[in-house]
N, C-alpha and C positions, 0 to 999 in steps of 0.2 A: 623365548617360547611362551608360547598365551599361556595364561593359566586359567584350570578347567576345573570346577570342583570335580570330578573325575576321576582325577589324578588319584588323589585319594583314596578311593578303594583298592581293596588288593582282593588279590585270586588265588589262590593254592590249587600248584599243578601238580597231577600225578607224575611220579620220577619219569615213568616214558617219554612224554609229551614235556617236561622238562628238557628233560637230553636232547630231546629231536632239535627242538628249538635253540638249547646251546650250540649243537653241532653247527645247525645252519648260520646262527649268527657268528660265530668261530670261522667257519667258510668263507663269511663275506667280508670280514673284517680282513681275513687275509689278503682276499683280491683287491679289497680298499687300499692295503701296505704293499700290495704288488702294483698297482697303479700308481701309485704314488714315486715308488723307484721307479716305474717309468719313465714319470715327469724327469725326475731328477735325472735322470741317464740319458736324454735327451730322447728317447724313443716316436717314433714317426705316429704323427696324428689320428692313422687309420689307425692303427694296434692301441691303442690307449682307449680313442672311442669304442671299438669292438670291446673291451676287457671291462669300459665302463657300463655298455648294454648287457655283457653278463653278469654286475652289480646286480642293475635294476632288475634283470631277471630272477636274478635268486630271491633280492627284498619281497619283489612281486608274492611269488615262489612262500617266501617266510610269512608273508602278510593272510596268503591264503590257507595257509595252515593253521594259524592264530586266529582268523576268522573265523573256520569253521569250528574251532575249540570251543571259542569263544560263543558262539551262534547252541551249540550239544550243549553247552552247560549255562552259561551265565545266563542265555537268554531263557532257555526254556525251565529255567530253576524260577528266574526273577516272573515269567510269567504266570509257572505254576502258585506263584506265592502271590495272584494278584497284582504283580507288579509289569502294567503296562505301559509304563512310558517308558520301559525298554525299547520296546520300539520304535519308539522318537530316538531315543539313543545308537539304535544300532541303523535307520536308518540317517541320521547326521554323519557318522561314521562312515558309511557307503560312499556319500554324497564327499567327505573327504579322499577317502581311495582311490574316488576316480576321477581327481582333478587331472 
Protein backbone atom coordinates (compact mmCIF):
# COMPACT_ATOMS: atom_id res chain seq x y z
CA UNK A 1 0.00 0.00 0.00
CA UNK A 2 1.49 3.62 -0.92
CA UNK A 3 2.36 5.37 1.82
CA UNK A 4 0.57 8.84 2.41
CA UNK A 5 1.72 11.35 4.94
CA UNK A 6 -2.09 11.16 5.56
CA UNK A 7 -2.28 8.31 7.08
CA UNK A 8 -1.29 9.76 10.03
CA UNK A 9 -3.75 11.88 11.11
CA UNK A 10 -6.60 10.49 13.18
CA UNK A 11 -10.35 11.51 13.66
CA UNK A 12 -12.49 10.95 16.62
CA UNK A 13 -15.94 9.71 15.95
CA UNK A 14 -18.87 10.20 17.74
CA UNK A 15 -20.14 6.73 19.29
CA UNK A 16 -23.20 6.86 16.51
CA UNK A 17 -21.17 7.29 13.48
CA UNK A 18 -18.65 4.86 15.11
CA UNK A 19 -21.32 1.97 15.39
CA UNK A 20 -22.87 2.79 11.88
CA UNK A 21 -19.54 2.29 10.36
CA UNK A 22 -18.74 -0.89 12.44
CA UNK A 23 -21.95 -2.26 11.70
CA UNK A 24 -21.33 -1.76 7.91
CA UNK A 25 -17.96 -3.03 7.86
CA UNK A 26 -19.16 -6.10 10.07
CA UNK A 27 -21.70 -6.70 7.22
CA UNK A 28 -19.21 -6.77 4.54
CA UNK A 29 -16.75 -8.55 6.03
CA UNK A 30 -19.28 -11.26 6.39
CA UNK A 31 -20.38 -11.36 2.78
CA UNK A 32 -16.40 -11.39 1.93
CA UNK A 33 -16.39 -15.03 4.40
CA UNK A 34 -19.70 -15.79 2.54
CA UNK A 35 -18.02 -15.49 -0.73
CA UNK A 36 -15.28 -17.09 -0.16
CA UNK A 37 -17.18 -20.44 1.14
CA UNK A 38 -18.51 -20.10 -1.99
CA UNK A 39 -15.43 -20.49 -3.83
CA UNK A 40 -14.65 -23.16 -1.75
CA UNK A 41 -18.04 -25.10 -2.18
CA UNK A 42 -17.54 -24.95 -5.75
CA UNK A 43 -20.70 -22.59 -6.08
CA UNK A 44 -21.71 -21.49 -9.89
CA UNK A 45 -20.09 -18.33 -11.21
CA UNK A 46 -23.24 -16.18 -11.59
CA UNK A 47 -23.94 -16.42 -7.56
CA UNK A 48 -20.55 -15.46 -6.46
CA UNK A 49 -20.31 -12.56 -8.97
CA UNK A 50 -23.85 -11.44 -7.87
CA UNK A 51 -22.81 -11.76 -3.89
CA UNK A 52 -19.48 -10.03 -5.04
CA UNK A 53 -21.52 -6.73 -6.64
CA UNK A 54 -23.32 -6.69 -3.32
CA UNK A 55 -19.66 -6.33 -1.64
CA UNK A 56 -18.94 -3.37 -3.82
CA UNK A 57 -22.28 -2.14 -3.30
CA UNK A 58 -22.11 -1.85 0.36
CA UNK A 59 -18.18 -0.55 0.30
CA UNK A 60 -19.77 1.91 -2.18
CA UNK A 61 -22.51 2.19 0.42
CA UNK A 62 -19.64 2.64 3.41
CA UNK A 63 -17.43 4.91 1.32
CA UNK A 64 -20.38 7.35 0.95
CA UNK A 65 -21.24 7.60 4.45
CA UNK A 66 -17.47 8.24 5.53
CA UNK A 67 -17.39 10.87 2.95
CA UNK A 68 -19.91 12.83 3.88
CA UNK A 69 -18.66 12.48 7.73
CA UNK A 70 -15.71 13.25 6.62
CA UNK A 71 -16.78 16.44 4.12
CA UNK A 72 -19.46 17.90 7.95
CA UNK A 73 -16.46 17.73 9.91
CA UNK A 74 -12.94 17.45 8.79
CA UNK A 75 -13.42 19.56 6.03
CA UNK A 76 -15.38 22.27 7.15
CA UNK A 77 -13.45 22.41 10.55
CA UNK A 78 -9.88 22.39 8.46
CA UNK A 79 -11.41 25.23 6.37
CA UNK A 80 -12.89 27.08 9.11
CA UNK A 81 -9.35 27.24 10.70
CA UNK A 82 -7.91 28.52 7.48
CA UNK A 83 -6.93 25.35 6.22
CA UNK A 84 -7.49 25.21 2.46
CA UNK A 85 -5.51 22.70 0.95
CA UNK A 86 -8.15 20.64 2.19
CA UNK A 87 -9.55 20.95 -0.71
CA UNK A 88 -6.77 19.72 -2.82
CA UNK A 89 -7.11 16.82 -0.32
CA UNK A 90 -10.68 15.95 -0.55
CA UNK A 91 -10.69 16.54 -4.06
CA UNK A 92 -7.43 13.78 -4.73
CA UNK A 93 -9.77 11.72 -2.81
CA UNK A 94 -12.72 12.12 -5.22
CA UNK A 95 -10.57 11.58 -8.03
CA UNK A 96 -9.52 8.18 -6.24
CA UNK A 97 -13.27 6.95 -5.57
CA UNK A 98 -14.00 7.13 -8.74
CA UNK A 99 -11.51 5.09 -10.52
Amino acid sequence: MEENKDTMKHKHREAKEYKDLITRLNRIEGQVRGIKGMVENEAYCVDILTQVSAVQSALNGFNKVLLGNHIRTCVVDDIREGNDEVVDELMKTLVKLMK
